[in-house]
N, C-alpha and C positions, 0 to 999 in steps of 0.2 A: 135169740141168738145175738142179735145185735146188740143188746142191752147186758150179756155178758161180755163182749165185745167191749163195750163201753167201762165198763166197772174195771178187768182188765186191766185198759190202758192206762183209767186212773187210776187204779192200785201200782202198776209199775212205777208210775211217773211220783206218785207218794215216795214208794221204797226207797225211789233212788234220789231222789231230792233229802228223804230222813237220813240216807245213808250219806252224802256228802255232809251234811251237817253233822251230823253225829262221830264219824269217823277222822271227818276233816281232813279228808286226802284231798289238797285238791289237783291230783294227779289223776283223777276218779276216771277222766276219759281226756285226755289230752285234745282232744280233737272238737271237745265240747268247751274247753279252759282256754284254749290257744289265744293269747292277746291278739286282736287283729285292728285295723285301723278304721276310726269310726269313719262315716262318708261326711263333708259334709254338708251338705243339706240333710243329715238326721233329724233334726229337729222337727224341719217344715215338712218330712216325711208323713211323720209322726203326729203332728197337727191335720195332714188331710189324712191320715187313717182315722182318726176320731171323726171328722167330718162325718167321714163317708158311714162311719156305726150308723152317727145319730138318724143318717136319714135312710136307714137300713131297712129292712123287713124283718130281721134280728133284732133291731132294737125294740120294734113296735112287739115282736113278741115276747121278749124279756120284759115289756111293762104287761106284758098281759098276763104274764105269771106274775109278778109281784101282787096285781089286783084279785089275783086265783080264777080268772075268765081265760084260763090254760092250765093245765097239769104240769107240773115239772119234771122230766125224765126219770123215773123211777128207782133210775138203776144210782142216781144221785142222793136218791134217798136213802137206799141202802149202804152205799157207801159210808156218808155220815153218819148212819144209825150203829156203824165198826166204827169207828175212828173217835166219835165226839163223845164224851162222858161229861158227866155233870162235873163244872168247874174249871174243863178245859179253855183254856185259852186258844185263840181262834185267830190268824192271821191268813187274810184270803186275798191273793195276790192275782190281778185280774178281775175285781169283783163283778164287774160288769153291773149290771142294775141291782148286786144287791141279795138277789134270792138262795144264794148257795150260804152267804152268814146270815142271812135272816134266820136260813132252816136248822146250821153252825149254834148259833144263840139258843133258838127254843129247845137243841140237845143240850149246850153247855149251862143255862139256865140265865136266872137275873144278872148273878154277883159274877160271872165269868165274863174276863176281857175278850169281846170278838172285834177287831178292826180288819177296814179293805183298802184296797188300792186297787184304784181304776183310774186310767189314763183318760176316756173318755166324759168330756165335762155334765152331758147331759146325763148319762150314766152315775154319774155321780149324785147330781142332782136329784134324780129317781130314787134313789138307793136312800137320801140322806134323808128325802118326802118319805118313804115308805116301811122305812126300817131306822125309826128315829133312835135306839136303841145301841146300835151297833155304829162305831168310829168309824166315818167313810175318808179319805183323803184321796185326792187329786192328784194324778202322778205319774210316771213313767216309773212300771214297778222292779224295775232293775236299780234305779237307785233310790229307791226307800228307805226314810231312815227315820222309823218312830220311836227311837231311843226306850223301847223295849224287847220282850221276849217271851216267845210263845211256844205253848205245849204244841202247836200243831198249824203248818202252815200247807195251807191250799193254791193248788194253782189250776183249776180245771176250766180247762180249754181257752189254755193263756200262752202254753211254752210254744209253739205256730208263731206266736205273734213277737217273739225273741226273735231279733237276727243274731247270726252266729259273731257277730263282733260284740256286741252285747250281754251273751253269756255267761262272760267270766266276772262283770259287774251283776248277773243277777244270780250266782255261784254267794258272791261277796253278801250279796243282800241276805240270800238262806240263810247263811253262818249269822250272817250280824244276829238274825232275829228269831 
């Protein structure tokens, strides 16, 4: 149950991120677009949220999945196993250490572009040791900008980590890419 739960959410959170892109309304939910004033101490917010990953209990087990000394959520697997075909391009926003385009690549294959963006530096670092294959960059993934374009952009269990001022620059980011 929960694992359809899960699939679910990320199937919604796809549809409607394809459908802002695709449709390019970005009138899509006013209340999700609404420009609002960054704080600021954003920045240094944002730097102790990384902190706090790196010395996380989350982070110790997203290396323990990259190593395979953990399962990866199932219902993640199947999701990719819909969405990713051979040669798709792969844009995974939020990558965290990694393992959601490592699994992105071994469906899209060799010759397919998969890149991520992770905010967190140690995460990044993991991802870039583990998954030397797949473009990691370093980043606040609301303004990314890898001056490309992808068949298919992931964001699972990243949009939480959006403040609502933020939003409308990671609305911007979807379209760009």
């Amino acid at each position: 149950v929960v694992a359809a739960v899960v699939v679910a959410v990320a199937v919604v959170i796809v549809l409607v991120a394809a459908a802002v892109v695709v449709l390019g309304r970005w009138r899509f939910c006013s209340l999700l677009l609404r420009e609002r004033p960054q704080p600021p101490d954003y920045e240094a917010a944002l730097l102790k949220e990384a902190a706090a990953y790196e010395n996380s209990p989350k982070f110790r087990h997203k290396i323990a999945e990259l190593r395979g000394e953990r399962r990866i959520e199932p219902a993640i697997e199947r999701l990719l196993d819909h969405l990713v075909q051979k040669g798709t391009s792969v844009l995974d926003l939020g990558a965290g250490a990694g393992n959601v385009a490592r699994m992105a690549k071994a469906r899209a294959g060799m010759d397919a572009r998969v890149s991520g963006v992770e905010l967190v530096p140690g995460w990044v670092c993991a991802a870039t040791s583990f998954v030397p294959d797949v473009d990691f960059h370093q980043g606040d993934l609301t303004a990314a900008r890898l001056n490309a374009t992808f068949d298919l952009i992931l964001m699972l269990d990243s949009m939480e980590h959006v403040p609502p001022f933020r939003r409308p620059q990671l609305w911007r980011t979807l379209r760009r890419h």
